[in-house]
C-alpha positions as CSV (number, residue, x, y, z in Angstrom):
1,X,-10.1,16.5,-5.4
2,X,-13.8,14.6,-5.5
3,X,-15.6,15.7,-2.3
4,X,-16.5,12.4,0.3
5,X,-19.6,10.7,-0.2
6,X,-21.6,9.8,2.6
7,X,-22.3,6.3,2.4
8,X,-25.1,4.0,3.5
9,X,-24.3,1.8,6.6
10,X,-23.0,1.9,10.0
11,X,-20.0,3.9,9.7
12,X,-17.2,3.3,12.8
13,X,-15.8,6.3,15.1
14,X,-13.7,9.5,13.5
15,X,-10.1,9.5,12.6
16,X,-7.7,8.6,15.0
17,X,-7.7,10.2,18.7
18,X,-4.8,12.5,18.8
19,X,-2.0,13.3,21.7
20,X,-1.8,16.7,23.5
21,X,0.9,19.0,22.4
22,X,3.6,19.6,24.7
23,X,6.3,22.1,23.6
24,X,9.8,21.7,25.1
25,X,11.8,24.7,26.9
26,X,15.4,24.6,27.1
27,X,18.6,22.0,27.1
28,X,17.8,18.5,28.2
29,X,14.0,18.2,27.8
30,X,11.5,15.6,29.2
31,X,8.9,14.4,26.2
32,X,6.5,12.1,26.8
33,X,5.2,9.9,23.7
34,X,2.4,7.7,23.5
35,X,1.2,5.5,20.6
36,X,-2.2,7.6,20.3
37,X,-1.8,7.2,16.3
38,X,-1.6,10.6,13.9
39,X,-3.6,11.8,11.2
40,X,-0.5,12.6,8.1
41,X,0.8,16.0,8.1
42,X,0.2,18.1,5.0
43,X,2.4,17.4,2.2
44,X,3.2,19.5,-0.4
45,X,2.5,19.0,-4.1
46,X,5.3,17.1,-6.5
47,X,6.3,17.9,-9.6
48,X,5.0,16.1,-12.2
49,X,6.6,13.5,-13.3
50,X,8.4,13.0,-10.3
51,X,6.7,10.8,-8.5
52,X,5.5,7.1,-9.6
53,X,1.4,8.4,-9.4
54,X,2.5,11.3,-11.5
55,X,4.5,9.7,-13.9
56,X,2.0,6.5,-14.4
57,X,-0.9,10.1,-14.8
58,X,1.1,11.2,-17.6
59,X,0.9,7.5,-19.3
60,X,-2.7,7.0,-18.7
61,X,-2.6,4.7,-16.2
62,X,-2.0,4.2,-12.2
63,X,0.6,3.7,-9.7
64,X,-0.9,2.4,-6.2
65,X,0.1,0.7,-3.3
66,X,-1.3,-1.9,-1.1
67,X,-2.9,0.0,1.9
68,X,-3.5,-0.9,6.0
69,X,-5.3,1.2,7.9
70,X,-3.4,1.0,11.0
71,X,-0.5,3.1,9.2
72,X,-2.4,5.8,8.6
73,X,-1.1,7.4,11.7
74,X,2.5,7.2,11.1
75,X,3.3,10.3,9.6
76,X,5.9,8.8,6.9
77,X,4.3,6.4,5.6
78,X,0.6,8.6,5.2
79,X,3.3,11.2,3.8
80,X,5.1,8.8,1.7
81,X,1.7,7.5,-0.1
82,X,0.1,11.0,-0.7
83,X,3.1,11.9,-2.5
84,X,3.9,9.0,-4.5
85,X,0.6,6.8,-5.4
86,X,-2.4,7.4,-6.8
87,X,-4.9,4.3,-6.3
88,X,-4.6,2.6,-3.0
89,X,-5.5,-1.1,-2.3
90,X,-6.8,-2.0,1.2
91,X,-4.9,-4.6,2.3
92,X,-7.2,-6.6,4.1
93,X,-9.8,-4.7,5.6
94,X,-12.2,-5.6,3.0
95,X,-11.8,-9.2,2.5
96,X,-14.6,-11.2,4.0
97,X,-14.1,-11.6,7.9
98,X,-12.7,-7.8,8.0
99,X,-16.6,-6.9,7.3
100,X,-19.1,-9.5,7.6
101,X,-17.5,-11.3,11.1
102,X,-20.9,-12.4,11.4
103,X,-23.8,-13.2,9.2
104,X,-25.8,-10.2,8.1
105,X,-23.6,-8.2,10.1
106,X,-21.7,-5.7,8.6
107,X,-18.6,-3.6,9.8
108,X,-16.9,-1.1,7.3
109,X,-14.9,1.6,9.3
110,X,-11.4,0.0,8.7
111,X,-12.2,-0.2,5.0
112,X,-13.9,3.4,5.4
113,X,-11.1,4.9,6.9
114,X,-8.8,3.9,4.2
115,X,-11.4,4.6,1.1
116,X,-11.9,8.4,2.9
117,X,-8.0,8.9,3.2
118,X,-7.6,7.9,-0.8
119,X,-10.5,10.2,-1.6
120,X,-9.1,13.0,0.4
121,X,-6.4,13.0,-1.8
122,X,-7.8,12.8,-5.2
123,X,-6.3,9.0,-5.5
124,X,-8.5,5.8,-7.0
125,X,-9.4,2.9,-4.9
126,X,-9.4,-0.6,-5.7
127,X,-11.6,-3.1,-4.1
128,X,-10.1,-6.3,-2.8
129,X,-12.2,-8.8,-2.5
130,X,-15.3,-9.8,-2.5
131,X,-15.0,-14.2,-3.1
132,X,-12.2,-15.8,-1.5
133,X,-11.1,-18.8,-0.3
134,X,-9.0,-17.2,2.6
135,X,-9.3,-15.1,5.4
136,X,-13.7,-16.4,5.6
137,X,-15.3,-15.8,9.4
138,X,-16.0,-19.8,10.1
139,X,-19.8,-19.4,9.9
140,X,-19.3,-19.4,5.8
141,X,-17.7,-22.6,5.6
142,X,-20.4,-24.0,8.0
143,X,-23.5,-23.2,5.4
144,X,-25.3,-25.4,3.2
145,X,-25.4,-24.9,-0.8
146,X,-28.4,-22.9,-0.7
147,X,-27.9,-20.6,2.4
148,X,-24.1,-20.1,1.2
149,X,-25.3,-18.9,-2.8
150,X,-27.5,-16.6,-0.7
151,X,-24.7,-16.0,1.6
152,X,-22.4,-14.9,-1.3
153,X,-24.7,-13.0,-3.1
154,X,-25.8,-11.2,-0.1
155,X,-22.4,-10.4,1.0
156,X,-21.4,-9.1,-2.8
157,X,-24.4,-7.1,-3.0
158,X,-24.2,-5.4,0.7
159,X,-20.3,-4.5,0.1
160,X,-20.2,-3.2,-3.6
161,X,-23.5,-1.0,-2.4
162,X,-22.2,0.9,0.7
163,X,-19.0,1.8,-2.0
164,X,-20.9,2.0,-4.6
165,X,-19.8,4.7,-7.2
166,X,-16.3,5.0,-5.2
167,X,-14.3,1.7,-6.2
168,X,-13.1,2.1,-10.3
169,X,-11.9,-2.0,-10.1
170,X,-12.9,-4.6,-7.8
171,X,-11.2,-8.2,-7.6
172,X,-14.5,-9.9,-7.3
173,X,-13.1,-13.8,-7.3
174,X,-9.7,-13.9,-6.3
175,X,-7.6,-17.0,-6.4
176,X,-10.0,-19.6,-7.5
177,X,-7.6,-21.9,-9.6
178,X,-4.8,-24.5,-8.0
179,X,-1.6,-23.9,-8.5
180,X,0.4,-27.0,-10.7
181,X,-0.2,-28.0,-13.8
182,X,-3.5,-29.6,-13.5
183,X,-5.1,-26.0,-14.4
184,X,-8.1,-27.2,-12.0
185,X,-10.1,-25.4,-9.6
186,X,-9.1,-24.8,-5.9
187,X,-11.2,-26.1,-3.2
188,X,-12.9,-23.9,-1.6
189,X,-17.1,-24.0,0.0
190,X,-18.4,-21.9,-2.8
191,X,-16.5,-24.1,-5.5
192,X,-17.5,-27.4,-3.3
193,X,-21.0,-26.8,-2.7
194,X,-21.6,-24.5,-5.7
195,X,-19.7,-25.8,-8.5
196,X,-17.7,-24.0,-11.0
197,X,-20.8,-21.7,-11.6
198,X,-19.9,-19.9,-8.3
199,X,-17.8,-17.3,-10.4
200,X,-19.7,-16.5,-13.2
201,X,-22.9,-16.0,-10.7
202,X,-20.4,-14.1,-8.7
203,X,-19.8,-11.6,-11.1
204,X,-23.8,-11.3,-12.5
205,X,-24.6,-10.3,-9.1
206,X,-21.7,-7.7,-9.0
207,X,-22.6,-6.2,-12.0
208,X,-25.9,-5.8,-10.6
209,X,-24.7,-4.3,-7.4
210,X,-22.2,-1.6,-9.0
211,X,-23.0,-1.3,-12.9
212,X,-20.3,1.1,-13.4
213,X,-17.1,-0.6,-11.5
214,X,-14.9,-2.5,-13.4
215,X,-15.0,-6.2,-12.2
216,X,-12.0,-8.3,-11.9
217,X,-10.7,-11.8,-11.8
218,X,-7.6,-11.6,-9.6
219,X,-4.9,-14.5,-9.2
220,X,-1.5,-15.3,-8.7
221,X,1.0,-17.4,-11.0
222,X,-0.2,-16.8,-14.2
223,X,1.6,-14.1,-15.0
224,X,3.1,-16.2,-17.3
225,X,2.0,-18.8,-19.8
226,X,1.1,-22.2,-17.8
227,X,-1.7,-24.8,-16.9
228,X,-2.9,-22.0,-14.5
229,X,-3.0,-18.9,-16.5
230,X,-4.2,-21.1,-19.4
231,X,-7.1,-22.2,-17.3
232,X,-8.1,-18.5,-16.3
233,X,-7.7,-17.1,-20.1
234,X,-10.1,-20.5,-21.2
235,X,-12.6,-18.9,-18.2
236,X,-12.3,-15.3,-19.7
237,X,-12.6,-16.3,-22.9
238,X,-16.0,-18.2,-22.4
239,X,-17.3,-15.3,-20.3
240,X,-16.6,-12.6,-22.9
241,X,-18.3,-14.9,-25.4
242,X,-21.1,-15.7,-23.2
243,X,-21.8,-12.2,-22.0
244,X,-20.8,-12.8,-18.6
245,X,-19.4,-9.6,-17.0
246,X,-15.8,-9.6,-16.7
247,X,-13.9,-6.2,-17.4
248,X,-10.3,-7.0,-16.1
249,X,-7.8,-9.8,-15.4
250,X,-4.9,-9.0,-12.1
251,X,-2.0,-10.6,-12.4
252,X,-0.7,-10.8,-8.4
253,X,3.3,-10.5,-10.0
254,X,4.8,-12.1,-6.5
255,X,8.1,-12.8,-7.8
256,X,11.8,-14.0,-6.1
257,X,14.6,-15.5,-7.4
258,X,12.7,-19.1,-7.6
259,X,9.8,-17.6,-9.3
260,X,11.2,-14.4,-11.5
261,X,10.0,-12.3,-13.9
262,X,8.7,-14.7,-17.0
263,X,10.3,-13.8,-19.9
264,X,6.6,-14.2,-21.5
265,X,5.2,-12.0,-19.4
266,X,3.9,-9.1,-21.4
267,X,3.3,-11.4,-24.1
268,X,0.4,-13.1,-21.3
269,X,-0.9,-9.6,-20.8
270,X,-1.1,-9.1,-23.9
271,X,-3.1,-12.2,-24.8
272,X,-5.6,-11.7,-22.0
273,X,-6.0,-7.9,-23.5
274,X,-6.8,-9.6,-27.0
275,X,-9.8,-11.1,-25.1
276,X,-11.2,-7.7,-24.3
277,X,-10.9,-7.2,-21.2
278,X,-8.1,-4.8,-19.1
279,X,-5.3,-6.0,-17.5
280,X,-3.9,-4.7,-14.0
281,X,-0.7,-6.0,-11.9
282,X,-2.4,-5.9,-8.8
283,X,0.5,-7.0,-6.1
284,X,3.6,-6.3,-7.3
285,X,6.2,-7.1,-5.3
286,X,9.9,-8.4,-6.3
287,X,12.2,-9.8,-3.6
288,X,16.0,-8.9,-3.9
289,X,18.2,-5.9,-3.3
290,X,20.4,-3.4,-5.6
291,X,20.6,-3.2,-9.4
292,X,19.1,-6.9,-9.9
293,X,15.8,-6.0,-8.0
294,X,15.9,-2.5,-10.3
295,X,16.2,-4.5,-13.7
296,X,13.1,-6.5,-12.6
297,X,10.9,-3.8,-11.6
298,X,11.7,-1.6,-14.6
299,X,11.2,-4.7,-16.8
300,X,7.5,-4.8,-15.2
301,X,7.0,-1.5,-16.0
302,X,7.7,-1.7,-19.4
303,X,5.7,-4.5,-19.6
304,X,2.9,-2.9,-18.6
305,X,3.4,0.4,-20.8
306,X,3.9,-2.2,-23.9
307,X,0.4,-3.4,-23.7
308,X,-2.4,-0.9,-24.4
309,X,-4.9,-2.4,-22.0
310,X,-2.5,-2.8,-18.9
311,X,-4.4,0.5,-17.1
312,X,-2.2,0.1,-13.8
313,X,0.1,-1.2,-11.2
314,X,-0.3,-1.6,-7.7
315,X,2.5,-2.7,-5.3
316,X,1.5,-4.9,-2.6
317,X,2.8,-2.1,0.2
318,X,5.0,0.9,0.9
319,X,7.8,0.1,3.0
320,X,9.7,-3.1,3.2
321,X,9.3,-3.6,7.2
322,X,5.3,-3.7,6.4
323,X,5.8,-6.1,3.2
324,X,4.4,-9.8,4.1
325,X,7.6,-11.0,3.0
326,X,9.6,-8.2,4.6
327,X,12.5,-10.2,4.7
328,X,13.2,-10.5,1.2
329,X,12.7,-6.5,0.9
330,X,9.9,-6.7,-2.6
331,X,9.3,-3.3,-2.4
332,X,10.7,0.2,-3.6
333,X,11.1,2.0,0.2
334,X,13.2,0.5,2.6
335,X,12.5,0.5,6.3
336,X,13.0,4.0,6.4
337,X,11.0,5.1,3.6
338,X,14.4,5.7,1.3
339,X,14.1,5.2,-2.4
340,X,15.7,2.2,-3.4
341,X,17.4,1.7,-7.3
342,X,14.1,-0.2,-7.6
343,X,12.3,3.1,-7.1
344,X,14.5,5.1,-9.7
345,X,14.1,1.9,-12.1
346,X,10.1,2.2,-11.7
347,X,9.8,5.8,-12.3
348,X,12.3,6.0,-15.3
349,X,10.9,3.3,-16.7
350,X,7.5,5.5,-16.4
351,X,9.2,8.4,-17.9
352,X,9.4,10.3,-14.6
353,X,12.6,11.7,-13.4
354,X,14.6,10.3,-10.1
355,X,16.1,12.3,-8.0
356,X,13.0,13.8,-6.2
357,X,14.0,16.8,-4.0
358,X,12.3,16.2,-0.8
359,X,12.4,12.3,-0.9
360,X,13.7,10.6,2.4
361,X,17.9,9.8,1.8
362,X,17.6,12.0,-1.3
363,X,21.0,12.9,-2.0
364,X,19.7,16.5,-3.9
365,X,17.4,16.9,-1.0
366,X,17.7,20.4,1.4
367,X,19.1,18.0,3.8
368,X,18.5,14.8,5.0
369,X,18.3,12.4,8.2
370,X,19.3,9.4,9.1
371,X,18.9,7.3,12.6
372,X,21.3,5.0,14.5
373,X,21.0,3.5,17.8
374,X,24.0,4.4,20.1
375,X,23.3,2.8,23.4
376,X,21.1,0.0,23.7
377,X,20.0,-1.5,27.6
378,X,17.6,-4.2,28.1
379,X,14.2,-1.4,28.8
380,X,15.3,0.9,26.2
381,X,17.8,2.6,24.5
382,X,19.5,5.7,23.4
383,X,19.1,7.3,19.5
384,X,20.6,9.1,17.6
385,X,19.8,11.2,14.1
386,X,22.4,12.9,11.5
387,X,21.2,16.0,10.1
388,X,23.2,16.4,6.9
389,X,22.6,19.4,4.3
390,X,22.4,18.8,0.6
391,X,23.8,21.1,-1.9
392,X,23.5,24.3,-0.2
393,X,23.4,25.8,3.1
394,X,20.7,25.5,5.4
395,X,19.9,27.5,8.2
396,X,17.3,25.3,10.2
397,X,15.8,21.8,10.1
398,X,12.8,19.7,11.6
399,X,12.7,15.8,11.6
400,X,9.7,13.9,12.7
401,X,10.5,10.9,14.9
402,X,7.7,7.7,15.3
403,X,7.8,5.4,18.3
404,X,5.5,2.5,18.7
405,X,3.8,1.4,22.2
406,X,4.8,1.2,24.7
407,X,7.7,3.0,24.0
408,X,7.9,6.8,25.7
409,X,10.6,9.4,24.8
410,X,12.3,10.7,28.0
411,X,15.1,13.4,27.2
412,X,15.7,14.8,23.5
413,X,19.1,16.7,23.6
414,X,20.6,19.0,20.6
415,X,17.1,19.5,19.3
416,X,14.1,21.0,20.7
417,X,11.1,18.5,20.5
418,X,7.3,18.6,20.4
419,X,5.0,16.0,20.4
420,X,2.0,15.5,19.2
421,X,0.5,11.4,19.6
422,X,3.3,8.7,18.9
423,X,5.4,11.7,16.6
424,X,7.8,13.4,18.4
425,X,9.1,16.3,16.1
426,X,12.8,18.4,16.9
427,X,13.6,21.4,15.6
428,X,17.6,22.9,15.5
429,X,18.4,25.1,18.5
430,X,21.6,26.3,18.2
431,X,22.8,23.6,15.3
432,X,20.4,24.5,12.9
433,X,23.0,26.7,10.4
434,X,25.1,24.2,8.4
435,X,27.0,24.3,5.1
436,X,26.7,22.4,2.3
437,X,27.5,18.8,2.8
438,X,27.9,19.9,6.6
439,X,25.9,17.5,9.2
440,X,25.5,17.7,12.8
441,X,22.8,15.3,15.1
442,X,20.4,15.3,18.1
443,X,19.6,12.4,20.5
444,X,17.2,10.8,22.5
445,X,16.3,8.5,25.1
446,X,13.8,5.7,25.0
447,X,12.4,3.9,28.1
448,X,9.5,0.9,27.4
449,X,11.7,-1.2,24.9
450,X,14.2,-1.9,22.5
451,X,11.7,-2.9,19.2
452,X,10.9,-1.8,17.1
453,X,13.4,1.3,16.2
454,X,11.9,4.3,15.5
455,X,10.8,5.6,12.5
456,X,12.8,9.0,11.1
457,X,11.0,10.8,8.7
458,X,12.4,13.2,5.4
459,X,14.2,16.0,7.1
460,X,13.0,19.5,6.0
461,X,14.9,22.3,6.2
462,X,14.6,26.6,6.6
């Protein structure tokens, strides 16, 4: 584990404020929850091999996920990313108006909190991103040529500095070509008003700011061969001639049935990788269900395995609620953190071995949970969760249960809950000795809403 650095900068407050404990005495019990959010119980250590970070280890490479720093508290989904990943992405708390909101200005804590999390844990961090057209405070687009080169510069400089040494891969310029087949640049104020030089100084002055982090050209559609991804290799090419620094292309990999997997896919890696520079699938996400969505992500997998310079993957989140698509469900945990077939496809195709003890719906698992709402009202509603054992007896369980604000637990029967910020955990009372294959459940009432559900986490047994 590499010990925290203390960086340069303002930092923001500590971790997140925690809820008082309040232990639970007897039948029908009265629990209060509030959304205070959680810092992620302990987890303990995987096998190797048995988890996509582990498996990707073993292959020299990473497995990541995308990352937002108002999940950290939920215990699932902190518990779920120690265990499986090992680089993290933040999501957006480092693009541009997450920490410059103002000129000169600088606010890091989100991005800190994440980065500290990730370190905590042994795992690599990607940075994402420093030049974009999207997601800019309005004062950027508002500057004239010469205060926005400084502008840029400025803003490169200060970020890659306070992380300096603690980012292995940053996406410098992301998303600076139109889509089409035109294979032209996308307007944006730094192409308008500095011309297509606006990259390659981009880059100088990263390289100058972080000598030692890789630095990255990051876009999406062109993870096949086309006008666009034609236009970025010409662009790499001339900067690895030129001795502009460049050290890695990303290749976003959004797909859905409209835009699949390209059947020249690795082949484009490879080519890029032929330039000199590493490849990295920096979003991945693949909408669909069941064996179909497997396929796909295996395929990706292998892709990446195939060519020597592909050093990692990173999925563009954890579960499917939290996906920006969420609807099309792109990524390899449902909603309630359950490996999908996509899952088992990834880590096979990795080498690793599915089948996890531990994992949440894990049929080999000591036993597991699953949630249902029985009553519903128009303020709230009552829940219910199966405890069901795996292959062998059991003579105790515990199940973590996460409710969102305003939402407030008022009675917990068949279990006996504590609670400790917006995670209510129930232990067995008199239920807690079942069988193989046997199940039995608690429930729960829930005043302050009906959405979202809550959130069961893996069930662990005694």
């Amino acid at each position: 584990m590499r010990m925290i650095r203390k960086r340069s900068g303002t930092r923001g407050g500590g971790g997140p404020a925690r809820g008082r404990l309040r232990a639970a005495l007897g039948g029908a019990t009265t629990v209060l929850l509030t959304a205070t959010a959680l810092a992620a119980l302990p987890q303990s250590t995987a096998h190797a091999a048995d988890t996509l970070g582990a498996a990707a280890a073993e292959k020299g490479r990473y497995f990541g996920a995308a990352v937002a720093a108002n999940h950290l508290g939920e215990a699932q989904y902190a518990a779920t990313l120690d265990r499986e990943f090992n680089s993290v992405t933040p999501e957006n708390e480092m693009k541009w108006d997450a920490v410059e909101p103002n000129r000169g200005s600088f606010s890091f804590s989100r991005a800190d909190q994440i980065v500290d999390h990730a370190q905590g844990k042994g795992m690599k961090v990607r940075g994402h991103t420093l030049v974009w057209h999207s997601q800019l405070p309005g004062w950027v687009s508002g500057l004239g040529a010469t205060d926005l080169r400084s502008a840029m510069n400025n803003h490169i400089t200060q970020v890659m500095t306070h992380y300096k040494g603690e980012i292995h891969s940053w996406d410098v310029v992301n998303e600076a070509f139109q889509d089409g087949g035109s294979g032209a640049r996308r307007s944006s104020p730094f192409q308008d008003k500095l011309g297509d030089g606006f990259i390659e100084e981009a880059f100088r002055t990263a390289r100058a700011a972080d000598p030692n982090a890789k630095l990255c050209y990051n876009d999406y559609n062109t993870d096949g061969v086309n006008a666009k991804s034609n236009a970025v290799y010409t662009m790499v090419r001339d900067f690895k001639s030129r001795g502009v620094p460049i050290d890695c292309v990303g290749f976003q990999s959004h797909f859905n049935p409209n835009s699949p997997v390209p059947s020249d896919y690795r082949a484009n890696l490879q080519r890029f990788a032929d330039l000199g520079v590493d490849v990295q699938i920096t979003e991945l996400d693949i909408e669909g269900s069941g064996q179909a969505q497997a396929t796909n992500y295996g395929n990706v997998v292998r892709a990446c395995l195939a060519v020597t310079r592909c050093t990692g993957i990173t999925v563009w989140g954890i579960p499917d609620k939290y996906s920006w698509r969420s609807s099309g469900t792109p990524l390899l945990f449902d909603d309630n953190y359950n490996k999908k077939p996509a899952y088992d496809a990834a880590l096979s195709a990795l080498g690793g071995t599915p089948g996890d003890p531990g994992g949440p719906g894990d049929p080999t698992a000591a036993c597991t949970a699953t949630y249902s709402t029985a009553e519903q009202w128009s303020g709230g509603y009552n829940g219910k969760v199966t405890i069901t054992a795996g292959g062998s007896p059991i003579t105790g369980w515990s199940v973590d249960v996460t409710l969102a604000s305003p939402q407030q637990v008022v009675s917990v029967w068949n279990g006996s809950p504590t609670s400790n910020g917006n995670v209510m955990t129930v232990r067995s009372t008199w239920n807690g000795s079942l069988s193989a294959g046997a199940s039995t459940s608690f429930g729960f009432t829930v005043n302050g809403g009906t959405t979202p559900p809550p959130q069961v986490g893996a069930c662990t047994a005694s």
